[in-house]
Residue, then its C-alpha position, 0 to 999 in steps of 0.5 A: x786068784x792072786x795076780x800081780x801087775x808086770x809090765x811088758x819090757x819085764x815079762x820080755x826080759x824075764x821070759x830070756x832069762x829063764x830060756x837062756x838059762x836052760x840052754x837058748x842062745x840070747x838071740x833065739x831066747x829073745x826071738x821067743x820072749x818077744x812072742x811070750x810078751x806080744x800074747x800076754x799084751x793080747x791076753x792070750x795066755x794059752x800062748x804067754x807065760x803058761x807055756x815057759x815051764x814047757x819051753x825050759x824043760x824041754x831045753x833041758x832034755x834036748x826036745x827043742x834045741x836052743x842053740x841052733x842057727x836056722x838055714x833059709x833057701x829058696x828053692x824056686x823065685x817065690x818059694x822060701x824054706x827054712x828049716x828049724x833044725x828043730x829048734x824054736x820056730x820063732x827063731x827060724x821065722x825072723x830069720x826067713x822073713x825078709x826073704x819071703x817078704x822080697x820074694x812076695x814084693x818080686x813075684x806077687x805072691x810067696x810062700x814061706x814055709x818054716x820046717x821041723x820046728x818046735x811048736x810055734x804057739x800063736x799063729x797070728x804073731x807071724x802073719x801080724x808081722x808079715x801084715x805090718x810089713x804091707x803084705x796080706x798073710x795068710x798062716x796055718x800050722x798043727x798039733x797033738x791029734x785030738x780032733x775027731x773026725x764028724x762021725x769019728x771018735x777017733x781024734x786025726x787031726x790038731x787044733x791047726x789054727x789058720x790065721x790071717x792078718x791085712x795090712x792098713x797100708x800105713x803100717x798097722x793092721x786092718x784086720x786079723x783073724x787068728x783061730x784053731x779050727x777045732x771048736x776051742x784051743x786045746x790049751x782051754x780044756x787043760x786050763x779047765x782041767x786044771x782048775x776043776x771047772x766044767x767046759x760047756x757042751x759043743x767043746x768035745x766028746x767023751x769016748x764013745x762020741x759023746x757030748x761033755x762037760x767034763x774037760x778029763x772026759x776030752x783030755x782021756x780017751x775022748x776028743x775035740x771037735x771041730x769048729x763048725x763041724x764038717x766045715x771047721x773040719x774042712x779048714x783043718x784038714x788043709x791045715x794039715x795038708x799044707x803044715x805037715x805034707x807041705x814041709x815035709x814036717x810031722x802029721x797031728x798023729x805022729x806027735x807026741x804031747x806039746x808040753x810035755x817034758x819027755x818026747x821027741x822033738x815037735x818037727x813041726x811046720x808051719x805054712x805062710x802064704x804072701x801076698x802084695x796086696x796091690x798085685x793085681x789091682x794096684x792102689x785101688x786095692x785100698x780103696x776096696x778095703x775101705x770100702x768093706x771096712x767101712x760097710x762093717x764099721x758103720x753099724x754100731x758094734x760091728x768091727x773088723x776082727x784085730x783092727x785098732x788093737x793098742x797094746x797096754x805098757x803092763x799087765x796082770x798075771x796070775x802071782x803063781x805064773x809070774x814067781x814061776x817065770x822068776x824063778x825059771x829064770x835064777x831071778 
């Protein structure tokens, strides 16, 4: 595989420009950019460039509107809504945040819920936010079904990722935890699918229930399955529960394929729990998380999950990712 080293103020300039190009506002295109290049600096590349294609085409035939202007409200002290008006949840997030978070700082604890939005892609790119900001976060949203149930073979739920971010209380992040609550991020198998590689068992389930390592066995007919079985199965379900009943948005089984270019909008939520840290311990909150970071961090190896990360100035793509950008984006 040819690849290419871009730096991130490029890849963010870039992404803008193919999404500007197909009908985003400048602020909203930007909103979405920042996030493309925040994934590409954690190499997360289900969530990076792999997904601008997608962006821009659905620009185009209106199943995400880019020239929307989110409307926030506040239902009650310590709730805060914003509806996307399905476009792009970035977007309908950075326009909420403040709020939730002065909610969060009045009443101890704030939810924020972002409804009928697009696809939100990367979970931990808002709850790192909300983290940095000196809150804990907790963040959880849903998918395309193609999780079964345990003793099903029949897919119900997403891979409805769950993270959750806690500030150091200088402004970075003591711990982050982003992951789907199926057995592997769906975008994993297409990617496979894609370069014709095999998957490793414990991924998904063929048809009939069945144990494979063909990723088209999962992606036709077949399902994923959930992280840890039943108790993975736990967690997505309240992901579910508060991601779609919560806000009113689409269930796992009502939605159409993310990335394709023809459907209807996503109209998906997402739910973010809020939490001023010294709420109820005051200032020896800090010294408790000390505590537990220090218990894991004294044995060689061990780390808390998201700590310490340093982003680089550039990276290195894949040369075929990195022309589509540029193409997308009339460069």
């Amino acid at each position: 595989m040819a690849t290419i080293r871009v730096d991130l103020d490029t890849i963010q300039t870039t992404t803008a420009k193919a999404l500007e190009a197909h009908g985003a506002k400048p602020w909203v295109a930007n909103s979405v950019a920042h996030a493309v290049r925040v994934a590409e600096a954690y190499d997360n590349k289900i969530c990076g460039l792999f997904y601008l294609q997608s962006y821009c085409n659905q620009l185009e035939v209106g199943r995400v509107k880019g020239d929307v202007e989110p409307e926030v409200h506040q239902p009650k002290p310590a709730s805060v809504v914003v509806d996307a008006k399905l476009g792009f949840a970035q977007a309908a997030f950075s326009r909420g945040l403040g709020t939730a978070l002065l909610a969060a700082k009045t009443n101890g604890v704030a939810t924020l819920a972002i409804c009928h939005s697009h696809t939100c892609t990367s979970m931990g790119y808002f709850t790192e936010q909300i983290a940095r900001a000196g809150y804990i976060a907790i963040g959880m949203t849903n998918a395309k079904s193609c999780v079964s149930p345990p003793g099903g073979t029949k897919a119900v739920l997403g891979t409805n990722p769950i993270a959750m971010s806690v500030p150091d209380g200088k402004g970075g992040l003591a711990m982050q935890f982003d992951q789907s609550t199926s057995a592997i991020a769906l975008g994993k198998i297409n990617m496979a699918a894609t370069a014709g590689e095999q998957i490793p068992f414990g991924w998904g389930v063929d048809s009939e229930g069945q144990a494979t390592q063909d990723p088209n066995a999962v992606l036709h007919g077949g399902s994923l399955v959930s992280a840890g079985g039943y108790k993975g199965y736990g967690f997505g379900l309240m992901a579910e529960i508060l991601a779609a009943a919560f806000t009113g948005g689409s269930t796992s089984t009502q939605l159409d394929p993310l990335k394709a270019t023809e459907g209807k909008p996503h109209d998906l939520g997402q739910c973010y729990i809020i939490i001023d840290p010294t709420n109820v311990a005051g200032d020896l909150f800090w010294d408790k998380l000390s505590t537990i970071s220090e218990a894991v961090t004294s044995q060689p190896g061990a780390r808390l999950p998201g700590s310490k990360k340093v982003l680089p100035n550039a990276v290195e793509l894949d040369t075929e990712v990195w022309n589509s950008a540029v193409r997308l984006a009339g460069a």
